[in-house]
Backbone as CSV, one residue per row, in Angstrom:
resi,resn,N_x,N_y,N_z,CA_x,CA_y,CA_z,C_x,C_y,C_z
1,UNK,3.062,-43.311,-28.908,2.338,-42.506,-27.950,1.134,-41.897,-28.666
2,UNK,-0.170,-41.850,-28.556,-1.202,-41.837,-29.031,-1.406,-39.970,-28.683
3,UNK,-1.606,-39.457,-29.447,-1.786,-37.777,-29.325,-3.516,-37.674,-30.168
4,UNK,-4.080,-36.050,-29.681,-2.894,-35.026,-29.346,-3.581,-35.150,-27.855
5,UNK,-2.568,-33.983,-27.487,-2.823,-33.711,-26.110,-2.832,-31.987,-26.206
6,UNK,-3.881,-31.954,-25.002,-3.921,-30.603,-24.619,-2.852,-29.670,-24.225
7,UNK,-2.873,-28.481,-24.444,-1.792,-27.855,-23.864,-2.375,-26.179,-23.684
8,UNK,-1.925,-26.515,-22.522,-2.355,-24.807,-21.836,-1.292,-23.775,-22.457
9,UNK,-1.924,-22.988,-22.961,-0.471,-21.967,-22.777,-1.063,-20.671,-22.312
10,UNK,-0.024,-19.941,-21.093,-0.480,-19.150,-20.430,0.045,-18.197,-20.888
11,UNK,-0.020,-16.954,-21.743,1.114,-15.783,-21.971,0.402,-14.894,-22.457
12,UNK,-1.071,-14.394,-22.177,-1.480,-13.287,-22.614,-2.389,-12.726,-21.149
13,UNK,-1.742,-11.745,-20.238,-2.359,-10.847,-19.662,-3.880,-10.407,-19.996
14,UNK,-4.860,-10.449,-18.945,-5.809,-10.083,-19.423,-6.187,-8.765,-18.071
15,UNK,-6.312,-7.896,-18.624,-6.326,-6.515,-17.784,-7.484,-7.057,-16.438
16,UNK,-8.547,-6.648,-17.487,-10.025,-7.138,-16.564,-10.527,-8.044,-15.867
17,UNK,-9.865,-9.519,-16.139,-9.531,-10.596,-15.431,-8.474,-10.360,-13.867
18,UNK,-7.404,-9.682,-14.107,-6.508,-9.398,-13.163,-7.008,-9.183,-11.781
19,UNK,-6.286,-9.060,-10.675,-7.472,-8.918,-8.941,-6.121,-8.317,-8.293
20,UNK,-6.857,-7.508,-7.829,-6.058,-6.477,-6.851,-6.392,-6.952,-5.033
21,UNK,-5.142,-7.246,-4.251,-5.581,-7.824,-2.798,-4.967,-6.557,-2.170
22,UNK,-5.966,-5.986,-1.302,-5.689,-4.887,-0.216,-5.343,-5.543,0.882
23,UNK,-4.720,-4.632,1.664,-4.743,-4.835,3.441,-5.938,-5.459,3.911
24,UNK,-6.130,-6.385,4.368,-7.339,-6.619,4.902,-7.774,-6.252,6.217
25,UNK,-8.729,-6.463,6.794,-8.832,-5.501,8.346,-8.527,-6.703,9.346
26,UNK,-8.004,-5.895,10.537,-7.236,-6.255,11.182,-5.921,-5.205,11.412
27,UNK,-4.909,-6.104,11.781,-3.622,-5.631,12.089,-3.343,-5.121,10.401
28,UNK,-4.061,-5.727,9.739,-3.442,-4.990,8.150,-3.175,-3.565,7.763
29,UNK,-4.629,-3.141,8.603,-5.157,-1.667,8.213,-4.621,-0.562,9.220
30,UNK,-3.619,-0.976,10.243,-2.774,-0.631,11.197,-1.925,0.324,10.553
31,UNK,-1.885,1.689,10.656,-0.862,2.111,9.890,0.803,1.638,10.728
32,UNK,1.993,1.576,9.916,2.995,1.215,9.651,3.820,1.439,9.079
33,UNK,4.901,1.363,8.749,6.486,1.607,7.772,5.484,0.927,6.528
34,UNK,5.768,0.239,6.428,5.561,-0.058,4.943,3.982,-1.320,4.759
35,UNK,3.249,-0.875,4.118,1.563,-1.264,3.689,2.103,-1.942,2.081
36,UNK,1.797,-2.822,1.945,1.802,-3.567,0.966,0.379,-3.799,-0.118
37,UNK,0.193,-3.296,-1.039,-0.826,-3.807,-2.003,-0.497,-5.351,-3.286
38,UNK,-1.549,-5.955,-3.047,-0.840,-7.284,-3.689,-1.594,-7.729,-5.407
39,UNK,-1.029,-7.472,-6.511,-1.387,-7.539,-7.784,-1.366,-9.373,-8.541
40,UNK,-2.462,-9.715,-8.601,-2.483,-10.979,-9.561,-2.737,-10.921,-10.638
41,UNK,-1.558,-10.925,-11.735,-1.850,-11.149,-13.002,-3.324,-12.744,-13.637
42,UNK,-3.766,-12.033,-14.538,-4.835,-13.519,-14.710,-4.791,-13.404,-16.039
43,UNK,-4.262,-14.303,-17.104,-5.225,-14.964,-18.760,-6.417,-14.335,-19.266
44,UNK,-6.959,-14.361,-19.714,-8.047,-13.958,-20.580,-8.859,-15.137,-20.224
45,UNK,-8.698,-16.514,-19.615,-10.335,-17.265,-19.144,-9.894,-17.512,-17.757
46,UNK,-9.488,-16.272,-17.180,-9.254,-16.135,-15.705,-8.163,-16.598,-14.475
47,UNK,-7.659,-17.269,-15.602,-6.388,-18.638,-14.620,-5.573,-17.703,-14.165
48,UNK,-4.702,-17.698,-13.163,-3.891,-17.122,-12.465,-2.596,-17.230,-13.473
49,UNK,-1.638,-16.178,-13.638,-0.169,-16.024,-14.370,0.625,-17.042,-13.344
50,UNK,1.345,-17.913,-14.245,2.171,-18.815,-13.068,3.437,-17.998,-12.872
51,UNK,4.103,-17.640,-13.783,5.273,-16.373,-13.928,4.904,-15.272,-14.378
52,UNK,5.523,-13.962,-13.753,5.937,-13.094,-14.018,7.068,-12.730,-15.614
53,UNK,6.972,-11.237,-16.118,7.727,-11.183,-17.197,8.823,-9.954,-17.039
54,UNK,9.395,-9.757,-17.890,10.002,-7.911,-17.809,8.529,-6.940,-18.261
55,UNK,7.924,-8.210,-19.661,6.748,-6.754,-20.176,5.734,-6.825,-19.233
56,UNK,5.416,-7.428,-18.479,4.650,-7.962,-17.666,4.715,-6.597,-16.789
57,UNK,6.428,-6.905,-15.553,6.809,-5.555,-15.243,6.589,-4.141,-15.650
58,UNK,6.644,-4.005,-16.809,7.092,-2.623,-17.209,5.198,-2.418,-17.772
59,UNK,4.580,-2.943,-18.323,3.292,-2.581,-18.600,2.421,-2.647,-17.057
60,UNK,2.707,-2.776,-15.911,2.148,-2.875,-14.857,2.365,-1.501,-13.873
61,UNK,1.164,-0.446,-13.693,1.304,0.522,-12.957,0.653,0.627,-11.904
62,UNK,0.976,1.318,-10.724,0.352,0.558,-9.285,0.015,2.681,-8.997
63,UNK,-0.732,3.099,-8.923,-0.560,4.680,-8.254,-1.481,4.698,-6.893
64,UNK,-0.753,4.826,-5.908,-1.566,4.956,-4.425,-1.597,6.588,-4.421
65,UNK,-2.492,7.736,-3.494,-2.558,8.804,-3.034,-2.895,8.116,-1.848
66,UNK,-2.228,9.364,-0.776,-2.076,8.935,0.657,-2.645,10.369,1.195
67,UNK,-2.955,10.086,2.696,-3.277,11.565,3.725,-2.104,12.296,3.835
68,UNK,-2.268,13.145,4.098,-3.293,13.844,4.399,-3.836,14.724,3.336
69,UNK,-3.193,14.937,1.978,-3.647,16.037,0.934,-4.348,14.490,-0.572
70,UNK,-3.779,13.653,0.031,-4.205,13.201,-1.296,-3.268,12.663,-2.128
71,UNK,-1.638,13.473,-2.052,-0.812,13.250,-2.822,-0.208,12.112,-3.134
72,UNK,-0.119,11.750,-4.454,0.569,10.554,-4.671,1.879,10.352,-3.920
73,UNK,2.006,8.865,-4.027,3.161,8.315,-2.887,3.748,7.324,-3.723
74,UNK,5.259,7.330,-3.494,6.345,6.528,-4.424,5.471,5.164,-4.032
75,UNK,5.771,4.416,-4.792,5.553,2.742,-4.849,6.564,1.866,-5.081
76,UNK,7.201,1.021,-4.526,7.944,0.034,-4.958,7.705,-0.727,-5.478
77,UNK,7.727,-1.252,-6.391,6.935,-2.614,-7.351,7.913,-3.792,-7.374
78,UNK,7.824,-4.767,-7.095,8.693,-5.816,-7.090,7.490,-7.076,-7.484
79,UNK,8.376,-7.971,-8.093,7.789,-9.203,-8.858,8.137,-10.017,-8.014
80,UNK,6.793,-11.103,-7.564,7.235,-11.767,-7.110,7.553,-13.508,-7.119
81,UNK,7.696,-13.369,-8.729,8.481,-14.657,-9.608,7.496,-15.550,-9.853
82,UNK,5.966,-14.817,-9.714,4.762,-16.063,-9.522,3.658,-15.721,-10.021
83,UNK,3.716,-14.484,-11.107,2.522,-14.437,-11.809,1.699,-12.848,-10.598
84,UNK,2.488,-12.760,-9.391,1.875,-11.689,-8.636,2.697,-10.596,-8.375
85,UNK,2.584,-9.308,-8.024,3.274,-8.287,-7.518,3.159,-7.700,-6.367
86,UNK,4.142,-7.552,-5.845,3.558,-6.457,-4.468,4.015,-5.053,-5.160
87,UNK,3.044,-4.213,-4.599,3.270,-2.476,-4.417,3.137,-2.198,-3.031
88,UNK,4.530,-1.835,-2.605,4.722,-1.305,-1.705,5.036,0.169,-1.059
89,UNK,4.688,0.650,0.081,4.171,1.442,0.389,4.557,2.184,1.307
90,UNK,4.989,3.399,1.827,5.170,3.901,3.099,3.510,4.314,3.793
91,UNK,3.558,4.089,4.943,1.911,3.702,5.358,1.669,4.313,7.047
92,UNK,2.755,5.367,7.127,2.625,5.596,8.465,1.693,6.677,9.205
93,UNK,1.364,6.897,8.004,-0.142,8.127,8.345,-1.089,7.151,7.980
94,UNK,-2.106,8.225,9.151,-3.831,6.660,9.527,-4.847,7.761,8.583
95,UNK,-5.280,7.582,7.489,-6.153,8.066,6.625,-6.471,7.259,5.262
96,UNK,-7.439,7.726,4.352,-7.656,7.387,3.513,-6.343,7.181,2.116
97,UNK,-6.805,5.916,1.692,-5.811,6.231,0.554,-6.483,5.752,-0.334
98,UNK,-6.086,6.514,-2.202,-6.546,5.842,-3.313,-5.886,4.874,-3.862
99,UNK,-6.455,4.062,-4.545,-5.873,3.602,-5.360,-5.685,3.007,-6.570
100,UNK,-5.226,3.155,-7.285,-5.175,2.869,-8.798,-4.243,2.246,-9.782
101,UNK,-4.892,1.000,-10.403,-3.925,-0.309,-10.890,-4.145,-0.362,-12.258
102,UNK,-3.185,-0.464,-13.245,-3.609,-0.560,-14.842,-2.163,-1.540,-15.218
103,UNK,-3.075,-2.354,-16.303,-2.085,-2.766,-17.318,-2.267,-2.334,-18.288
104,UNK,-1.292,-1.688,-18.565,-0.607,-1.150,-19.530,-1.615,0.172,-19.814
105,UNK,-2.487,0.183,-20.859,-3.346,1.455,-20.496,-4.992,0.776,-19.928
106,UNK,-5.257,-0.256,-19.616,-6.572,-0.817,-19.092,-6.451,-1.212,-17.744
107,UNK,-8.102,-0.396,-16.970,-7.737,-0.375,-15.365,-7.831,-1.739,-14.659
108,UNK,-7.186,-1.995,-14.105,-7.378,-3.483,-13.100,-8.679,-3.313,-12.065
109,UNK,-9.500,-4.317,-12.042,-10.297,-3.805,-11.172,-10.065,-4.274,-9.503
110,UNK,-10.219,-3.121,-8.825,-9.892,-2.898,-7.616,-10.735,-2.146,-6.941
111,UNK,-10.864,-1.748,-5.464,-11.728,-0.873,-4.663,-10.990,0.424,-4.981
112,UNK,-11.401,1.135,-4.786,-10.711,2.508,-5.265,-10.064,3.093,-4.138
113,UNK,-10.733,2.750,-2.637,-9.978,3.399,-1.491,-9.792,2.149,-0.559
114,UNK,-9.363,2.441,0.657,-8.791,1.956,1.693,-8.544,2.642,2.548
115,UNK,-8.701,2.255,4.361,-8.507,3.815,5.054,-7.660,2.735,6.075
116,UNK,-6.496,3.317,6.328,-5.656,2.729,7.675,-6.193,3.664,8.720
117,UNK,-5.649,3.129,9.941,-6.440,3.706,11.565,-4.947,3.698,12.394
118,UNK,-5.115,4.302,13.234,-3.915,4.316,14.080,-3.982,3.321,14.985
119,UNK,-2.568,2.787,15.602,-2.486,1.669,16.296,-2.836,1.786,17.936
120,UNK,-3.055,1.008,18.568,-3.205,1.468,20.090,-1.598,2.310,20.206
121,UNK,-1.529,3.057,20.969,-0.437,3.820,21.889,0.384,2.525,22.621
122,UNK,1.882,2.568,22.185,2.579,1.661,23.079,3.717,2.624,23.618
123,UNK,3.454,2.767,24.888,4.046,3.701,25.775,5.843,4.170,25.308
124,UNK,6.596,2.714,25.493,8.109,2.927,24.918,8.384,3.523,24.030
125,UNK,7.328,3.566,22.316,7.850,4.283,21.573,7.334,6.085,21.462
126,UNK,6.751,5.978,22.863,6.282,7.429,22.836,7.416,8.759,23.394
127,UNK,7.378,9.609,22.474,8.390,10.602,23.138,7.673,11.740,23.238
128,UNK,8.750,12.609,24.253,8.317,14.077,24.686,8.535,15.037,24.501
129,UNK,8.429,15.795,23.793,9.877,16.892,23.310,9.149,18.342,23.739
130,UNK,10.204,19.276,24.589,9.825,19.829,25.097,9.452,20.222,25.921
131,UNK,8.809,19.727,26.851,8.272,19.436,28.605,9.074,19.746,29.213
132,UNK,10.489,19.955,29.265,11.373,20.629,30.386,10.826,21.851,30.138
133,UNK,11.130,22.506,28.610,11.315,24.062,28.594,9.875,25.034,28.959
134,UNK,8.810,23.717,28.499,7.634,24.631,28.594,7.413,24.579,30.272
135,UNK,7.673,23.708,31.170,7.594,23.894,32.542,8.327,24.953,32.871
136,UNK,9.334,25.160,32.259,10.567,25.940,33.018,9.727,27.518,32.570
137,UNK,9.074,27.928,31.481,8.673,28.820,30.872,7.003,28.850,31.699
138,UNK,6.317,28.377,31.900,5.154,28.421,33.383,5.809,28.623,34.741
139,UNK,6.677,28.543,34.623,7.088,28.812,36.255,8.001,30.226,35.944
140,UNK,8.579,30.601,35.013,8.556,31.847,34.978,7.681,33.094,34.707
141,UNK,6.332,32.481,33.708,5.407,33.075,33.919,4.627,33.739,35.176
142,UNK,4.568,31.983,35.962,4.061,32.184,37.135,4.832,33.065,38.197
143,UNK,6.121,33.141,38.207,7.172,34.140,39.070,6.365,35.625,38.694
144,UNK,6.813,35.749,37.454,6.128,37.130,36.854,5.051,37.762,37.216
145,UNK,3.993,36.594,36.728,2.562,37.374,37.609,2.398,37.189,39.265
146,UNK,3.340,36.932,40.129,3.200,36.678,41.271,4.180,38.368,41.514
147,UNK,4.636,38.780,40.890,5.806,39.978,41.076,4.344,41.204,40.726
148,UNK,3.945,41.243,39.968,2.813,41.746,40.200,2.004,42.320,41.034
């Protein structure tokens, strides 16, 4: 067999290479239970990570701040066996959020914000709370100033 032959080897993370995928607009930017941010590890001459690692895991930090103050919000980080990650999200308030991605101590580059919007109104999941008592409490008002 006549050599050599090339050989890729993929196993060094490259921070600055790496790409951060947001919600995109649309139904994405819908707030919801859970908003997903999507992390691609990349090499140092840009190639996509075909697997995921543990150090991979553990040197990978995802920090979202959410509305309404700003405050940071838990993240779920899960690998997803392919060189990418999701950070996941509770996403049910419609406001701005930050966000911020590093390996290990070097920042991933990403947009820094993202703003979800509220969804149209779907009548079924709308509730009322209250509306008996405050009627019942105007019509005793109204008794009152009619006694008057």
């Amino acid at each position: 067999v006549p050599g050599p032959f090339p050989l890729w080897v993929n196993n060094t993370t490259s921070a600055p290479r790496c790409s951060v995928e947001l919600p995109v607009a649309g139904e994405d930017l819908v707030v919801r239970e859970t908003v997903a941010v999507v992390v691609q590890l990349r090499d140092k001459q840009g190639y996509p990570r075909l697997v995921g690692s543990a150090g991979d895991f553990q040197a990978l930090h995802v920090k979202l701040g959410g509305p309404p103050s700003g405050a940071q919000l838990p993240v779920a980080l899960t690998s997803n066996n392919n060189g990418t990650y999701t950070a996941s999200f509770d996403g049910r308030l419609a406001g701005v959020y930050r966000v911020e991605v590093k390996y290990g101590s070097q920042p991933v580059p990403c947009p820094e914000t993202f703003t979800l919007v509220s969804g149209p109104t779907h009548p079924p999941h709308c509730v009322c709370q209250g509306l008996d008592r405050t009627l019942h409490r105007l019509a005793q008002a109204e008794a009152r100033m009619a006694e008057l």
